[in-house]
C-alpha positions as CSV (number, residue, x, y, z in Angstrom):
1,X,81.5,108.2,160.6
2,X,83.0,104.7,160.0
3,X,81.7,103.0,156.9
4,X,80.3,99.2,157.3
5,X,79.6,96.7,154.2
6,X,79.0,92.9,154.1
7,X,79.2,90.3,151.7
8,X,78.1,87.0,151.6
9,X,80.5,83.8,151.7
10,X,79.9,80.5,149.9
11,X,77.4,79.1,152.1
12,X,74.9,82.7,152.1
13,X,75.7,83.9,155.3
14,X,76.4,87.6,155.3
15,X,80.3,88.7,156.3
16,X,81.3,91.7,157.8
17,X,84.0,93.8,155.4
18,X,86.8,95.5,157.3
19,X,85.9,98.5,158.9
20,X,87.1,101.9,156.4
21,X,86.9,105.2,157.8
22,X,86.0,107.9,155.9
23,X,89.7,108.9,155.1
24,X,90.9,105.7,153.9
25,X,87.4,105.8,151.4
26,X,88.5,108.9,149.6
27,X,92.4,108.0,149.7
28,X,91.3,104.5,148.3
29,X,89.4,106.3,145.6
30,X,91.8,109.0,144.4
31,X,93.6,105.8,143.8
32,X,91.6,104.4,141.4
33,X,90.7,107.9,140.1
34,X,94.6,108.6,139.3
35,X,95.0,105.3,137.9
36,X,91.4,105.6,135.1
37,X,93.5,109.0,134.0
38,X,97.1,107.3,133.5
39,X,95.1,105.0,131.2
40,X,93.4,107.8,129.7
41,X,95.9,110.0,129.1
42,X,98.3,106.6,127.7
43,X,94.9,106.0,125.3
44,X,94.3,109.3,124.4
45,X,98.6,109.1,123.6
46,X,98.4,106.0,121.3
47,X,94.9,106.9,119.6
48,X,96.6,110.3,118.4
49,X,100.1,108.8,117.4
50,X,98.6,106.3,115.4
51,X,96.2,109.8,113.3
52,X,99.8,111.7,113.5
53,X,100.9,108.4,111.4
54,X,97.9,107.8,109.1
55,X,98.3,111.4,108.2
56,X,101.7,111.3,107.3
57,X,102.3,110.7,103.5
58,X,104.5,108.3,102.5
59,X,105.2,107.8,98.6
60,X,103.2,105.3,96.5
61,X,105.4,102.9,95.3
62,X,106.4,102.5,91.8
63,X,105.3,99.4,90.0
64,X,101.9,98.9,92.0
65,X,98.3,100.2,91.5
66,X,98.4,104.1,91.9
67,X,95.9,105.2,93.8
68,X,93.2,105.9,93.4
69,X,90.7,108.5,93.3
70,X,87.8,110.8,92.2
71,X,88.1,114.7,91.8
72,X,85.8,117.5,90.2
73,X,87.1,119.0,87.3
74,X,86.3,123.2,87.1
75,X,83.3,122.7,85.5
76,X,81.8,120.6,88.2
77,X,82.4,117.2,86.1
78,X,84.0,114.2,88.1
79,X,86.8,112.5,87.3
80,X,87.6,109.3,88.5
81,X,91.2,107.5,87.6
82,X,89.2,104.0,87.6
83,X,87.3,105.7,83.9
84,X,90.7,105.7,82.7
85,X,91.8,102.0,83.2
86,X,93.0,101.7,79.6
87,X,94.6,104.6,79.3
88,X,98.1,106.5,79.6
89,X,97.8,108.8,82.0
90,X,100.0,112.4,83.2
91,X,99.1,113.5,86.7
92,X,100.7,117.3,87.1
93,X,100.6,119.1,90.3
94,X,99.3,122.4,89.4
95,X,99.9,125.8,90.9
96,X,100.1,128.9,88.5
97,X,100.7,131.6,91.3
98,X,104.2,129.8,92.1
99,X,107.8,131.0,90.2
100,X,108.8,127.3,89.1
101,X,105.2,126.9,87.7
102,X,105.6,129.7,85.5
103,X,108.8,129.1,84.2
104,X,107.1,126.3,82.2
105,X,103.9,128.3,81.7
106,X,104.9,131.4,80.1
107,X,107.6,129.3,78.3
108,X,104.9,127.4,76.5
109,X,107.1,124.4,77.8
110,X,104.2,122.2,79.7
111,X,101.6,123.1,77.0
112,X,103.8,121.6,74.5
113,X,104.5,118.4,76.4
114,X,100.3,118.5,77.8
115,X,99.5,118.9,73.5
116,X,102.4,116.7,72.0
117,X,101.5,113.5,74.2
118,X,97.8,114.3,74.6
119,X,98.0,113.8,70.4
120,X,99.7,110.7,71.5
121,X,96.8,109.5,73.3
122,X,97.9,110.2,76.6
123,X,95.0,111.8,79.6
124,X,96.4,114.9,81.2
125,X,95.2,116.0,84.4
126,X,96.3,119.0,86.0
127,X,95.5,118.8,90.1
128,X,95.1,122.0,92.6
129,X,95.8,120.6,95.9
130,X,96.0,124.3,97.4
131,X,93.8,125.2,99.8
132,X,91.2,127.6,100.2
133,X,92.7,131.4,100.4
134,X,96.2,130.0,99.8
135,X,98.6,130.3,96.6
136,X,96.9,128.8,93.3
137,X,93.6,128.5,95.1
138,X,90.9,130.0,93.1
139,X,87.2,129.5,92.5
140,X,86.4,127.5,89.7
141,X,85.4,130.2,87.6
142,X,88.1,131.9,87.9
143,X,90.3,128.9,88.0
144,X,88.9,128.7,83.9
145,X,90.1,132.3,83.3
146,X,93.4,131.2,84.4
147,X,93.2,128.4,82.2
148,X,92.6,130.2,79.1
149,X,94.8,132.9,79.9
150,X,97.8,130.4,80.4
151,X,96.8,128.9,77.0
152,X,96.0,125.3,79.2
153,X,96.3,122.2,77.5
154,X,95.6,119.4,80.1
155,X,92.6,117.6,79.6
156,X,91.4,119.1,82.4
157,X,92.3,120.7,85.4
158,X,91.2,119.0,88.9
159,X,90.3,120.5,92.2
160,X,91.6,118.8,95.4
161,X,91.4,121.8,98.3
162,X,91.5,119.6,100.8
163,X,94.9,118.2,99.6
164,X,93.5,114.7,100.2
165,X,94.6,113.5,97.0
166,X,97.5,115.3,97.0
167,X,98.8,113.8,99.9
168,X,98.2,110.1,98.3
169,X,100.7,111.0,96.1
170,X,103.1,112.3,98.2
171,X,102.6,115.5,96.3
172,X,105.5,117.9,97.8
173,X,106.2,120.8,95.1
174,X,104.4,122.3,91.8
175,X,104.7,121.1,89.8
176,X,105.2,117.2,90.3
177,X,104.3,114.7,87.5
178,X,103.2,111.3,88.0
179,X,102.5,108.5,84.8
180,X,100.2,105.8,85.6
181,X,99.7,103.1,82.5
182,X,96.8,101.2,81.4
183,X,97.2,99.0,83.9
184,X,96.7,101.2,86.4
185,X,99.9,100.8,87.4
186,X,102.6,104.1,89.1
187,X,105.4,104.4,86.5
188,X,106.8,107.5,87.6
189,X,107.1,110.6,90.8
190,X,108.9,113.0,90.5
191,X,110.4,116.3,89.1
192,X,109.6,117.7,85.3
193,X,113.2,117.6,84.9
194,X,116.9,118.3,86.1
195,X,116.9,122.3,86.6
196,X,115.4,123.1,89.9
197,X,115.5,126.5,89.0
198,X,113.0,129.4,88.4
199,X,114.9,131.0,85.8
200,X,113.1,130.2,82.3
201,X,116.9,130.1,80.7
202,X,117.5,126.7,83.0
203,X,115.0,125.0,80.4
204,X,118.1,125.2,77.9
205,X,119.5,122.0,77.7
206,X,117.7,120.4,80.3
207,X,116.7,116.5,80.6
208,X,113.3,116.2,80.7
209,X,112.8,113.3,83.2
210,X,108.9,113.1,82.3
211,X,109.2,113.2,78.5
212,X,111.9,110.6,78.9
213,X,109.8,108.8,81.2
214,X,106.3,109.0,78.2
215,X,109.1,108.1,75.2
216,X,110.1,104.5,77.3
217,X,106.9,103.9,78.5
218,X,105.0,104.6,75.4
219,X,107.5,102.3,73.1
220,X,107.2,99.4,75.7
221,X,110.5,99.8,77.9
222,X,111.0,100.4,81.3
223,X,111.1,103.4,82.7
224,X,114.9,103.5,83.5
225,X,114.5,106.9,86.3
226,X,111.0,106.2,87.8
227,X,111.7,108.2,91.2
228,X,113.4,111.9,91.3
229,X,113.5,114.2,93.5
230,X,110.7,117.2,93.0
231,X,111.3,120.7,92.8
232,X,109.3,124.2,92.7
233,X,107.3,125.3,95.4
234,X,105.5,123.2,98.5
235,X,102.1,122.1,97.8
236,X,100.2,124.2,99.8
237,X,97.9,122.2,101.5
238,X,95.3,123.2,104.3
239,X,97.5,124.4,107.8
């Protein structure tokens, strides 16, 4: 049955609308239908792209404000890096189930850098940026155990499972070390030094790139290699 509308012109009197049959209704409105989900689908598109981007880390840059943050420790305590404007400060990416992790750890190597430049006055903070039920997760309580069994000498050791913190820093491997100054201010990302190797015998005669990093920093110089490339294994953050 033919379909009849009106509308009124400029002076009020009603105006027949052309005659549409029932056909040329629907046809008229798939139309517009198909056009409403091209935009839809094209909104949907961009809305996602630009969360695919804002999820993507990109590396802080060295030489402004690192950023910033606030983490539990193991014991529940919260540690924000604003308490330590002021301070020197080691950020290590922390993992102890992962080969390259324990070639420092059962070499005593990063407790003797986390104890000779926390005498200096630096503030050491180990992060966990695993996820739940992935490698170098563990509960905080037994997160301690691990601590004292590995003879830990960070200040303290941070939990980030949802990698949030992680990914600020463009955390890739454990471990990765980060110096931030008083200032606040990113000094260094990268490797602990120039042997990406598992093997504990790579630590002979290595350049430490962090240590050298601390020594520059600490005497007032530049840090002359603020970027390297890290090595060990991927952060394992949530899938």
């Amino acid at each position: 049955m033919p379909l009849r509308h009106t509308f009124r012109d400029r002076s009020g009197a009603p105006r027949p609308l052309p005659k549409l049959n029932l056909l040329e209704v629907k046809m008229h409105r798939s139309r517009i239908a198909s056009r409403t989900a091209v935009v839809t689908v094209a909104a949907v598109a961009v809305l996602l792209s630009g969360q695919q981007a804002r999820g993507q880390s990109a590396s802080p840059t060295i030489g402004e404000p690192a950023p910033v943050f606030t983490l539990p420790d193991t014991y529940g305590a919260e540690h924000a890096l604003a308490d330590y404007r002021g301070e020197w400060v080691v950020l290590e990416w922390l993992n102890y189930g992962c080969p390259y992790v324990k070639k420092h750890y059962n070499s005593q190597n990063m407790q003797n850098l986390q104890a000779e430049y926390g005498e200096r006055g630096v503030k050491w903070l180990a992060i966990v940026s695993s996820a739940p039920g992935k490698q170098g997760y563990y509960e905080p309580e037994a997160m301690n155990e691990m601590n004292e069994e590995k003879g830990q000498r960070a200040l303290a050791v941070l939990l980030d499972p949802t990698g949030v913190v992680g990914k600020m820093y463009n955390a890739q491997t454990t471990p990765q070390m980060v110096i931030i100054d008083p200032e606040g201010t990113l000094l260094y990302n990268g490797a602990i030094d120039d042997k990406p190797s598992s093997r504990p015998s790579s630590l002979e005669g290595a350049h430490n790139y962090l240590a050298a990093a601390l020594d520059e920093a600490l005497a007032g110089q530049p840090v002359s290699v603020p970027t390297t490339k890290p090595y060990g294994c991927s952060v394992k953050y949530p899938s």
